[in-house]
Gaussian input, Z-matrix of N, CA and C with variables (Angstrom, degrees):
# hf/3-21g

backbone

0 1
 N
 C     1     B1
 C     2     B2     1     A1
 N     3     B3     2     A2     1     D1
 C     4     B4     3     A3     2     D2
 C     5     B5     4     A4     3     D3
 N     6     B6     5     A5     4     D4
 C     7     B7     6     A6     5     D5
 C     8     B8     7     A7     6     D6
 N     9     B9     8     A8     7     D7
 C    10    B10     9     A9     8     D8
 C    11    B11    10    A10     9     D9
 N    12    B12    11    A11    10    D10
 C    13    B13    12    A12    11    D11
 C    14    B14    13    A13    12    D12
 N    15    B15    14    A14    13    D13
 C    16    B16    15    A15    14    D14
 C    17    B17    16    A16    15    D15
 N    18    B18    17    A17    16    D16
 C    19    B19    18    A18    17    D17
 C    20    B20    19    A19    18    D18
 N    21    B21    20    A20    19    D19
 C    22    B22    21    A21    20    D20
 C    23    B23    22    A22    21    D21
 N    24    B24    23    A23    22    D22
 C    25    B25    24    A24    23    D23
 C    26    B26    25    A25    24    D24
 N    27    B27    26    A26    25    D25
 C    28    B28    27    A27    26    D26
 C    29    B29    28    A28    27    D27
 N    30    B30    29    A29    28    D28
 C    31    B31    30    A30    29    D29
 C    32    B32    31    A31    30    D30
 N    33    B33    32    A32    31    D31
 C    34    B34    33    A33    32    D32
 C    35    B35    34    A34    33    D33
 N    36    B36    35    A35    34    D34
 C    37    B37    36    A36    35    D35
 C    38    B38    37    A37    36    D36
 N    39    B39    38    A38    37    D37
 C    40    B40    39    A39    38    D38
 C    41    B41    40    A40    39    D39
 N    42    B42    41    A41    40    D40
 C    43    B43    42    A42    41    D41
 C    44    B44    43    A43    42    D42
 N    45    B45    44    A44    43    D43
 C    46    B46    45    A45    44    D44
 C    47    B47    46    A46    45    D45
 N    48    B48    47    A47    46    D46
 C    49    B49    48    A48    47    D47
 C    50    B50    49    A49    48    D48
 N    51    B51    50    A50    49    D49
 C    52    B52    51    A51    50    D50
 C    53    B53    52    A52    51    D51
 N    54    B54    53    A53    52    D52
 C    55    B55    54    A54    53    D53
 C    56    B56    55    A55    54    D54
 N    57    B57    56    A56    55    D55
 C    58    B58    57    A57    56    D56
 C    59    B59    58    A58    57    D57
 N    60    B60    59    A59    58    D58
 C    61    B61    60    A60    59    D59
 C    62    B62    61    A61    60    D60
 N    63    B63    62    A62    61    D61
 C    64    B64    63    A63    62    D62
 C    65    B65    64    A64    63    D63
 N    66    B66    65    A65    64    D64
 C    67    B67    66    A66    65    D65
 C    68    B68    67    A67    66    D66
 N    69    B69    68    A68    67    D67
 C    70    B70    69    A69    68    D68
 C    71    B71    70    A70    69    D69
 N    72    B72    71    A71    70    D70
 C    73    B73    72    A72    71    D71
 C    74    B74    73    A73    72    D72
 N    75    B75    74    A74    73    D73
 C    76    B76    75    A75    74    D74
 C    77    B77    76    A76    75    D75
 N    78    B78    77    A77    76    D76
 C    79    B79    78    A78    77    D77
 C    80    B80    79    A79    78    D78
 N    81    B81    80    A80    79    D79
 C    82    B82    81    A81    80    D80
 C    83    B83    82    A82    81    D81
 N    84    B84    83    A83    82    D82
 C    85    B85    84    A84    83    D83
 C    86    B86    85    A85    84    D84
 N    87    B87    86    A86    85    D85
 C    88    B88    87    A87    86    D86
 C    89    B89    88    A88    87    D87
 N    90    B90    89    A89    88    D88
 C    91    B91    90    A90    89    D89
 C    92    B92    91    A91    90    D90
 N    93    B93    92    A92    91    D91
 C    94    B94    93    A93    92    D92
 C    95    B95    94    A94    93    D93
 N    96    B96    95    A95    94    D94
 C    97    B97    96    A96    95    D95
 C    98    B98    97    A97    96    D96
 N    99    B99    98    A98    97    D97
 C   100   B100    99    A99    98    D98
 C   101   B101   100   A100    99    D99
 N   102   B102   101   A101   100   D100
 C   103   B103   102   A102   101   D101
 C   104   B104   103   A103   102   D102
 N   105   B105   104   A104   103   D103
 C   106   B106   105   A105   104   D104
 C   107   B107   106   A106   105   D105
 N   108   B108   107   A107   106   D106
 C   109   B109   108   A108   107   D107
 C   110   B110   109   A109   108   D108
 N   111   B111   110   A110   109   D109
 C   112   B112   111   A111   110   D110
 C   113   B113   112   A112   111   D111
 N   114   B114   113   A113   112   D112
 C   115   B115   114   A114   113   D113
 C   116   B116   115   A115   114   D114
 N   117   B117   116   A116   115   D115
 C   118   B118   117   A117   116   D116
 C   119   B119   118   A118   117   D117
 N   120   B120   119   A119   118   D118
 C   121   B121   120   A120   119   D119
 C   122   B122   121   A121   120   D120
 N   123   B123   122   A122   121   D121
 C   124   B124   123   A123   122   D122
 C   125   B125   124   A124   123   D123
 N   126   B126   125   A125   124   D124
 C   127   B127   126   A126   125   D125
 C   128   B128   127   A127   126   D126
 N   129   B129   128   A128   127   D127
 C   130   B130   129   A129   128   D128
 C   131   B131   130   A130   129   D129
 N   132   B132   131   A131   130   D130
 C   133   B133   132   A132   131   D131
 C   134   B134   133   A133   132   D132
 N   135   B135   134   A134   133   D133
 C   136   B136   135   A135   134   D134
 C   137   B137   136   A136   135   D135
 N   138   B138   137   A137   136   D136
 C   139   B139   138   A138   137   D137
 C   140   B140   139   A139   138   D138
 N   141   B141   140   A140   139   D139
 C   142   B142   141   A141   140   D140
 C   143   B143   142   A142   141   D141
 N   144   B144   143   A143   142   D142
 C   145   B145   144   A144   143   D143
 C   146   B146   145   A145   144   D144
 N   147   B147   146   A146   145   D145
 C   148   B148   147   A147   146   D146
 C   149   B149   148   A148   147   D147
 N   150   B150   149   A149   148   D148
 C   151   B151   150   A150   149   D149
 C   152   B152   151   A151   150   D150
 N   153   B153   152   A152   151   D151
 C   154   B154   153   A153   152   D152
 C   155   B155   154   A154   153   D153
 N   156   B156   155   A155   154   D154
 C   157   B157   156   A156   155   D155
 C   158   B158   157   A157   156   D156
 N   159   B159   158   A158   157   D157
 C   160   B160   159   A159   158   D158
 C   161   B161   160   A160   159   D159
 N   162   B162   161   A161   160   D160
 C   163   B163   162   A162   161   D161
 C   164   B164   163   A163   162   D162
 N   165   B165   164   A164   163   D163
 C   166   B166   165   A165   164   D164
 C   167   B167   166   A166   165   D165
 N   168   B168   167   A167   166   D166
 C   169   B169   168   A168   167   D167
 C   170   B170   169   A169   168   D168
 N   171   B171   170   A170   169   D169
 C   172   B172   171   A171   170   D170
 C   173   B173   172   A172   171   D171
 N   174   B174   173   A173   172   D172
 C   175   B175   174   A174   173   D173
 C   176   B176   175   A175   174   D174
 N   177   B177   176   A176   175   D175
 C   178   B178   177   A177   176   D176
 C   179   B179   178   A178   177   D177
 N   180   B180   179   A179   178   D178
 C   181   B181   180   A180   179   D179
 C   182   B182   181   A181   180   D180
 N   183   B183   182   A182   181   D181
 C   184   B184   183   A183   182   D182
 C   185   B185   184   A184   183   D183
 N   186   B186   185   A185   184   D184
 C   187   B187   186   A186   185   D185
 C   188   B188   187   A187   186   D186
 N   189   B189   188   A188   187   D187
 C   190   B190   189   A189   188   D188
 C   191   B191   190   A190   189   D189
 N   192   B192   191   A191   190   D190
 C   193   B193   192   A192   191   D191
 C   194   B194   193   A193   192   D192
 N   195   B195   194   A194   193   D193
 C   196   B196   195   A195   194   D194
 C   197   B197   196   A196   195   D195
 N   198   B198   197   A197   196   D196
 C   199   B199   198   A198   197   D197
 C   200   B200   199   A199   198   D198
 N   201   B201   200   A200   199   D199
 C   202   B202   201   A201   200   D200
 C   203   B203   202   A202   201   D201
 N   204   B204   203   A203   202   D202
 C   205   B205   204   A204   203   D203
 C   206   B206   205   A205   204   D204
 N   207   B207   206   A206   205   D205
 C   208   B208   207   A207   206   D206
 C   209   B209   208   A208   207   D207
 N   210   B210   209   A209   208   D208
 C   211   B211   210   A210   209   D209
 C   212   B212   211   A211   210   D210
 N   213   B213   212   A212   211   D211
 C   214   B214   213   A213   212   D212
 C   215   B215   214   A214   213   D213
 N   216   B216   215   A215   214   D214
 C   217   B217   216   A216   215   D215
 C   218   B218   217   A217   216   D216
 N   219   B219   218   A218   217   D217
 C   220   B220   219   A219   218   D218
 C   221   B221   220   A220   219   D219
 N   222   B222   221   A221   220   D220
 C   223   B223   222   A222   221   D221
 C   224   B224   223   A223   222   D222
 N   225   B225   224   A224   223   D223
 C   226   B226   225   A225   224   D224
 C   227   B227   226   A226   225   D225
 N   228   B228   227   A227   226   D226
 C   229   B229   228   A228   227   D227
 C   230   B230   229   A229   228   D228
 N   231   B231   230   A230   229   D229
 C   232   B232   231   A231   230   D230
 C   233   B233   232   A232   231   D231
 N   234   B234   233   A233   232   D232
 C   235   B235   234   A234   233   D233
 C   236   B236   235   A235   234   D234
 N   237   B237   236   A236   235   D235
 C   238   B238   237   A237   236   D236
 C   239   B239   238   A238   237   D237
 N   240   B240   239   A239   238   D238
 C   241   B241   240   A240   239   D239
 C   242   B242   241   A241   240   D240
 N   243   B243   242   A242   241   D241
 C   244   B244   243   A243   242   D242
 C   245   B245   244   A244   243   D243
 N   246   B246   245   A245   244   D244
 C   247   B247   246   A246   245   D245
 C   248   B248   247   A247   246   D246
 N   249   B249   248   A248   247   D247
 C   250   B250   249   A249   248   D248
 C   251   B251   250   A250   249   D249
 N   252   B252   251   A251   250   D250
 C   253   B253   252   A252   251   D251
 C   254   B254   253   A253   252   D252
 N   255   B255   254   A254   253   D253
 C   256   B256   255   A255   254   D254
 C   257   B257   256   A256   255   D255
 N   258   B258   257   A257   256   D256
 C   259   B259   258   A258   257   D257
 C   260   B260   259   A259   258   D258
 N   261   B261   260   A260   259   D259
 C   262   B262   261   A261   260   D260
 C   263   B263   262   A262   261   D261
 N   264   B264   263   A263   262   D262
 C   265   B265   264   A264   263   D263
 C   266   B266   265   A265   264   D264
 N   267   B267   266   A266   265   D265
 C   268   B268   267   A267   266   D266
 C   269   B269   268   A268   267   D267

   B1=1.4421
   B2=1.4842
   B3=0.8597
   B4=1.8158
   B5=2.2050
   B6=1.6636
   B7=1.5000
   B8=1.2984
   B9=1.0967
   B10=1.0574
   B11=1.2472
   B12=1.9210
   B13=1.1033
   B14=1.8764
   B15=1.5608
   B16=1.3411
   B17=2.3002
   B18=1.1604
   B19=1.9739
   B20=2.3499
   B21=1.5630
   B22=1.0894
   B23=2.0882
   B24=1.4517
   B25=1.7393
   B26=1.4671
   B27=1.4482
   B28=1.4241
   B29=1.2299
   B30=1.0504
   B31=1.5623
   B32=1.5917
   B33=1.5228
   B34=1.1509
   B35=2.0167
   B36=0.7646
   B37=1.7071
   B38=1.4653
   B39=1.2062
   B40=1.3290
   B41=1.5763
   B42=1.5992
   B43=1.9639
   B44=1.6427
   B45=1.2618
   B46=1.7577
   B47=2.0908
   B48=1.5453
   B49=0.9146
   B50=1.8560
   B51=1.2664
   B52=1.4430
   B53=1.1160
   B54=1.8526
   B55=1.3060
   B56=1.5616
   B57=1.0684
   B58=1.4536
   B59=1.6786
   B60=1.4059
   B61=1.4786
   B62=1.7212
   B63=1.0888
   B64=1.4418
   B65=1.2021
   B66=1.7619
   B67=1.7993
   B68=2.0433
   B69=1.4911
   B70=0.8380
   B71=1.8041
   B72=1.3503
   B73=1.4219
   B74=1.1673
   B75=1.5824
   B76=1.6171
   B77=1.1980
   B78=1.2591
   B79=1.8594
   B80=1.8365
   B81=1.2288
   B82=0.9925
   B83=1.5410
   B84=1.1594
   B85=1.6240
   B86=1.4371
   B87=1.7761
   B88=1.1407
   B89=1.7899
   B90=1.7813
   B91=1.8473
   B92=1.7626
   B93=1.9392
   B94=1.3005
   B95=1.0490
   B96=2.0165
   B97=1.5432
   B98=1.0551
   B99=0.9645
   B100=1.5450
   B101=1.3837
   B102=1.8344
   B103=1.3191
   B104=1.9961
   B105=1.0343
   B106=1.4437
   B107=1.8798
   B108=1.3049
   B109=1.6219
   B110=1.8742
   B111=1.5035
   B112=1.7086
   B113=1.4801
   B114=1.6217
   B115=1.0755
   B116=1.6322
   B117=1.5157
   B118=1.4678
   B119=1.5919
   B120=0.9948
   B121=1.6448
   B122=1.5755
   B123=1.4724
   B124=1.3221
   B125=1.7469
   B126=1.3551
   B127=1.2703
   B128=1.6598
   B129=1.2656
   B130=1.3597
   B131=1.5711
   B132=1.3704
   B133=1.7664
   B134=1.5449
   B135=1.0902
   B136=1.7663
   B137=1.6474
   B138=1.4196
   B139=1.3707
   B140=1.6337
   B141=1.2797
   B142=1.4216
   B143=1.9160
   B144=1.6765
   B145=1.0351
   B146=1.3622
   B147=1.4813
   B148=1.0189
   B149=1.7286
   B150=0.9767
   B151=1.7527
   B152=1.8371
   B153=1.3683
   B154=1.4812
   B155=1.8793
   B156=1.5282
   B157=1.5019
   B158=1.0932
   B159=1.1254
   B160=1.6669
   B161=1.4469
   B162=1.1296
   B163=1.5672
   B164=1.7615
   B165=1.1380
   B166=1.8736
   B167=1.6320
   B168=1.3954
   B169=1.3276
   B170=1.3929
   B171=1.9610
   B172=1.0449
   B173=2.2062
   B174=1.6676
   B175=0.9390
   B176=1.5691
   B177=1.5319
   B178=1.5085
   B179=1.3601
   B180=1.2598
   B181=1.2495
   B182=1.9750
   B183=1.2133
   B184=1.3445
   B185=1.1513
   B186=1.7133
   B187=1.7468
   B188=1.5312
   B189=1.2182
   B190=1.9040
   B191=1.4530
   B192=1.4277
   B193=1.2930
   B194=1.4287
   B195=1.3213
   B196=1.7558
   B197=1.6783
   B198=1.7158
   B199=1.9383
   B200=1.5230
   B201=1.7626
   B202=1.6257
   B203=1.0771
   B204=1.3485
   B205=2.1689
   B206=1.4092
   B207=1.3901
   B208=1.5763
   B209=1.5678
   B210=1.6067
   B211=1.3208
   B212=1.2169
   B213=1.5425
   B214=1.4280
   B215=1.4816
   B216=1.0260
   B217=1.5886
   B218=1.7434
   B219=1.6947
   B220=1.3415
   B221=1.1253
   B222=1.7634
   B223=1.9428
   B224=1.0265
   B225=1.0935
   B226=1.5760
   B227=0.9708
   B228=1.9968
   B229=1.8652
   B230=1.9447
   B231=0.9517
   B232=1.6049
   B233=1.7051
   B234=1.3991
   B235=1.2397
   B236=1.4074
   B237=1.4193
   B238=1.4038
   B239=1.4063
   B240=1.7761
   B241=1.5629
   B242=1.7386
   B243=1.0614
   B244=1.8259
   B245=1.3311
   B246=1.1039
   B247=1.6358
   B248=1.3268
   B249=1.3763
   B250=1.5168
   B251=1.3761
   B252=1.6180
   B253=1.2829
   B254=1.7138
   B255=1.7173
   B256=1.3941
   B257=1.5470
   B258=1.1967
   B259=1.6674
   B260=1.6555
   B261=1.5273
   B262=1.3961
   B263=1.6086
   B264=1.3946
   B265=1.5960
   B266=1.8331
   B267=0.8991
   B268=2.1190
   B269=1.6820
   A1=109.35
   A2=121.21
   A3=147.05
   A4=85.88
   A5=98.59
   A6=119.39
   A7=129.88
   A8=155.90
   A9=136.34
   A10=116.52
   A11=127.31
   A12=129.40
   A13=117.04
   A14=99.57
   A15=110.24
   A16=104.91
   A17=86.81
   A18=103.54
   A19=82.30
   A20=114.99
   A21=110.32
   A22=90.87
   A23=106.28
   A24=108.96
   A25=100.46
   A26=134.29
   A27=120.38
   A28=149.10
   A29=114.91
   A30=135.56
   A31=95.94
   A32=89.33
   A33=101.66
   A34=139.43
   A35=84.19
   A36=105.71
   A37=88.24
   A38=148.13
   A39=127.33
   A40=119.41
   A41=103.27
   A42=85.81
   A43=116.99
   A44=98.66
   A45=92.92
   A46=81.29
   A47=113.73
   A48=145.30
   A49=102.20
   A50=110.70
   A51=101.04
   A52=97.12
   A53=128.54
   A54=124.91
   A55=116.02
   A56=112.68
   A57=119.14
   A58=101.79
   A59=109.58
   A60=97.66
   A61=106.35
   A62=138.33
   A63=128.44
   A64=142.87
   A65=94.81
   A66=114.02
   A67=77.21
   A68=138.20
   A69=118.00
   A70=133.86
   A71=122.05
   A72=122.61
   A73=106.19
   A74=120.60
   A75=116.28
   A76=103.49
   A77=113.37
   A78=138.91
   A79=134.08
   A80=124.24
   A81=130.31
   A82=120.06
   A83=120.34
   A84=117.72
   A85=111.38
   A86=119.29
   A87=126.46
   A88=102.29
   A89=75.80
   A90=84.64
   A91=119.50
   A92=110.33
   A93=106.98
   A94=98.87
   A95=149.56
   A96=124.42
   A97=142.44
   A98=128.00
   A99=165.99
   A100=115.98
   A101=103.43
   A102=113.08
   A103=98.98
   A104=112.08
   A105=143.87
   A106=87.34
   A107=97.26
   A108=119.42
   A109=115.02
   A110=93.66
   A111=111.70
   A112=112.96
   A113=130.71
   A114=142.24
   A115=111.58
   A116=109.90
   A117=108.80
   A118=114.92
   A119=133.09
   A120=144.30
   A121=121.82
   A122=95.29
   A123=75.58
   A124=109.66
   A125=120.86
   A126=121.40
   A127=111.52
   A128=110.49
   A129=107.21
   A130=99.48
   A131=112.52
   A132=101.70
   A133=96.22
   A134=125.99
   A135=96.82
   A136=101.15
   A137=93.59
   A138=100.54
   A139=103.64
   A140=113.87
   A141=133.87
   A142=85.94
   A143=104.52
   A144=120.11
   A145=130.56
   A146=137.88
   A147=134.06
   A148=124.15
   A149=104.70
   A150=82.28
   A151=98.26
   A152=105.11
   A153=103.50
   A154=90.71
   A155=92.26
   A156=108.57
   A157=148.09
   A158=95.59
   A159=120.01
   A160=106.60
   A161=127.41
   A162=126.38
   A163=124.11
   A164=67.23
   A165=75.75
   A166=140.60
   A167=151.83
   A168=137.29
   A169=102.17
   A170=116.11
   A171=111.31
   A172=97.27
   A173=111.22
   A174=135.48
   A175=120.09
   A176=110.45
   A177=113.15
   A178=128.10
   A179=125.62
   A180=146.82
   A181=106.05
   A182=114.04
   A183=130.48
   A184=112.82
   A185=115.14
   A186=120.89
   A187=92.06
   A188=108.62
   A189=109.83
   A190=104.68
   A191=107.05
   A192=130.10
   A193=103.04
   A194=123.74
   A195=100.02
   A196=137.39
   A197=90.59
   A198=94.85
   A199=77.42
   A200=88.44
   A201=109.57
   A202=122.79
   A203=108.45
   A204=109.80
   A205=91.34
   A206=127.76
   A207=99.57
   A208=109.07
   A209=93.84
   A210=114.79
   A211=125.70
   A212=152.77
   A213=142.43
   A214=103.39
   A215=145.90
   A216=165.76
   A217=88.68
   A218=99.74
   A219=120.71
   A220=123.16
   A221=104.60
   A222=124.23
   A223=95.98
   A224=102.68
   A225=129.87
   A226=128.56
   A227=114.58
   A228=108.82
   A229=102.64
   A230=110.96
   A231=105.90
   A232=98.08
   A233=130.69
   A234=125.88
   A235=122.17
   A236=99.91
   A237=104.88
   A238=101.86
   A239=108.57
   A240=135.36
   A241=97.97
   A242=106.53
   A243=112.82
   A244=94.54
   A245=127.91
   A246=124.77
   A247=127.02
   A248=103.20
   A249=126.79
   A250=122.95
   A251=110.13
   A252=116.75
   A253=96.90
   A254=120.80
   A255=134.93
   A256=97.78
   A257=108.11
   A258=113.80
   A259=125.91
   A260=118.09
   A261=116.38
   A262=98.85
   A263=113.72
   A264=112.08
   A265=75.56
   A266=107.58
   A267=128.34
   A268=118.53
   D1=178.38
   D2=-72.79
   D3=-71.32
   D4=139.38
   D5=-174.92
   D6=169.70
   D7=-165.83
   D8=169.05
   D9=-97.07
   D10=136.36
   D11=-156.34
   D12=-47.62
   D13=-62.66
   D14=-169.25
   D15=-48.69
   D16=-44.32
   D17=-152.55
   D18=-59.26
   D19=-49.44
   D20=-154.71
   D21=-70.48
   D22=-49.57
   D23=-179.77
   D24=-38.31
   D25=-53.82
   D26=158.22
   D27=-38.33
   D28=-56.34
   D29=157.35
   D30=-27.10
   D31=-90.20
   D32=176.17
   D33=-19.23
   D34=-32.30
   D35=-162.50
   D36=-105.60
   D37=-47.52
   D38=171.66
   D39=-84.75
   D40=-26.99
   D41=159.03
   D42=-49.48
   D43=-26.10
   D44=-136.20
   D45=-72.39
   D46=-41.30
   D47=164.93
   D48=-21.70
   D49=-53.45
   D50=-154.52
   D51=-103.06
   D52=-36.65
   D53=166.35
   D54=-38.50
   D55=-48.33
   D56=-167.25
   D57=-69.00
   D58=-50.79
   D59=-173.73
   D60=-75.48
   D61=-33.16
   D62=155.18
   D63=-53.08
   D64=-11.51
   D65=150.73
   D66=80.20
   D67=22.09
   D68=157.33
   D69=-127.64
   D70=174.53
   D71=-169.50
   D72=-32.09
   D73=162.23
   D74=147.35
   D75=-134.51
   D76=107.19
   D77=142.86
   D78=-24.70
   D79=65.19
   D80=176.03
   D81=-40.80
   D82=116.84
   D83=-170.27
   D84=-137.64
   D85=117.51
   D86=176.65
   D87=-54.06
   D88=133.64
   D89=176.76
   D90=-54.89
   D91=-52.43
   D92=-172.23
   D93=-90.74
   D94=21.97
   D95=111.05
   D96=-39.34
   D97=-41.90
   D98=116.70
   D99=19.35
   D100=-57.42
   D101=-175.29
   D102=-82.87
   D103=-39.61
   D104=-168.85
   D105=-44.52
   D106=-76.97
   D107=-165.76
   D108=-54.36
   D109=-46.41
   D110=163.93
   D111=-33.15
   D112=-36.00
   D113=179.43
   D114=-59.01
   D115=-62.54
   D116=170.71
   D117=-56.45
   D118=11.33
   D119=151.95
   D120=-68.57
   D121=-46.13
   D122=173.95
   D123=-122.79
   D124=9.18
   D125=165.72
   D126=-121.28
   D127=115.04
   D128=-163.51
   D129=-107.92
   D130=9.22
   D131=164.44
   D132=-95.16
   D133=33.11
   D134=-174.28
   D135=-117.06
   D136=152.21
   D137=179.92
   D138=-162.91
   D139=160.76
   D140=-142.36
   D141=-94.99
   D142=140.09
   D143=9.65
   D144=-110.62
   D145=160.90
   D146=-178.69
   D147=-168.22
   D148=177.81
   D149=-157.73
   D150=-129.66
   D151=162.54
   D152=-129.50
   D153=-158.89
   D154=111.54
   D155=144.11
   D156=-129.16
   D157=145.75
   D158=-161.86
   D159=-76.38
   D160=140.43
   D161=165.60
   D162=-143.13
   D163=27.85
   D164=170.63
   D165=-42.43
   D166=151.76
   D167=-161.00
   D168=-45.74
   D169=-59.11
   D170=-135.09
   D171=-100.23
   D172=-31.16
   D173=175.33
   D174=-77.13
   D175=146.45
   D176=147.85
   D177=-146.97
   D178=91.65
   D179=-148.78
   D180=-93.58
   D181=148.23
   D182=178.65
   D183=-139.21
   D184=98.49
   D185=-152.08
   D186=-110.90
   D187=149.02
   D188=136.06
   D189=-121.68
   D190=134.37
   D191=-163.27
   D192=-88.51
   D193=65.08
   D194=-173.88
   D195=-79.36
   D196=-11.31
   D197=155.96
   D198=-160.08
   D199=-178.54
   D200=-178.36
   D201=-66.55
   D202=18.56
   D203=175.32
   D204=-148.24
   D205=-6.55
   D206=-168.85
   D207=-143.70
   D208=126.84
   D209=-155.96
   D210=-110.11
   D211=132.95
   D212=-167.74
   D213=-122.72
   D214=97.55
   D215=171.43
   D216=-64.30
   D217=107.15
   D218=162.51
   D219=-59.12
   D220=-65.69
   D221=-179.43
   D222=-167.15
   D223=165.51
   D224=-171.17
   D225=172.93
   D226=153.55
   D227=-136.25
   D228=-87.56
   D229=157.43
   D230=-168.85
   D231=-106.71
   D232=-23.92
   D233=164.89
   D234=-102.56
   D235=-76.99
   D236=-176.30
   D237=-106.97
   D238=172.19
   D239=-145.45
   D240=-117.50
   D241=125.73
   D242=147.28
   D243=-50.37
   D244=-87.16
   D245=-170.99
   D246=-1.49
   D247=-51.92
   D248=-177.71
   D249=-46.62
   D250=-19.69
   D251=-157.21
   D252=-106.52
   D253=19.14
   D254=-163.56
   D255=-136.66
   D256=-33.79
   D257=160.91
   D258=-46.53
   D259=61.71
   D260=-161.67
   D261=-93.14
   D262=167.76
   D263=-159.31
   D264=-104.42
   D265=140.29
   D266=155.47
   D267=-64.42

């Protein structure tokens, strides 16, 4: 959940793909967690709680992070994306 249909049916279809041939689990992971969690990557003093936006292509999310699984969604855009405005053509 939440992404664009075709890009996640991919994902999808080759996890399922490699779990199986590695004879191991496959881990379902919300996409804009995802973006959320990416943060402790590159800041490794951080820890919850703290509050957290998302700006993804299609999303724009306004989190407070109050532990590492549990999340309170402030607002967020119902059409169009902050993100969008990072979406540059190549």
């Amino acid at each position: 959940g939440p992404g664009l249909v075709g890009a996640l049916l991919v994902g999808l279809s080759a996890g399922k793909a490699l779990a199986w041939a590695a004879d191991k689990p496959l881990i379902g992971v919300n996409h804009l967690e995802g973006h959320v969690f990416a943060n402790f990557l590159n800041d490794k003093d951080l820890k919850p709680p703290f509050l957290a936006l998302v700006v993804s292509g299609g999303h724009t999310a306004l989190l407070v992070v109050k532990d590492y699984n549990s999340f309170e969604l402030l607002g967020q855009t119902r059409d169009d994306a902050a993100g969008e405005a990072f979406d540059l053509p190549i």
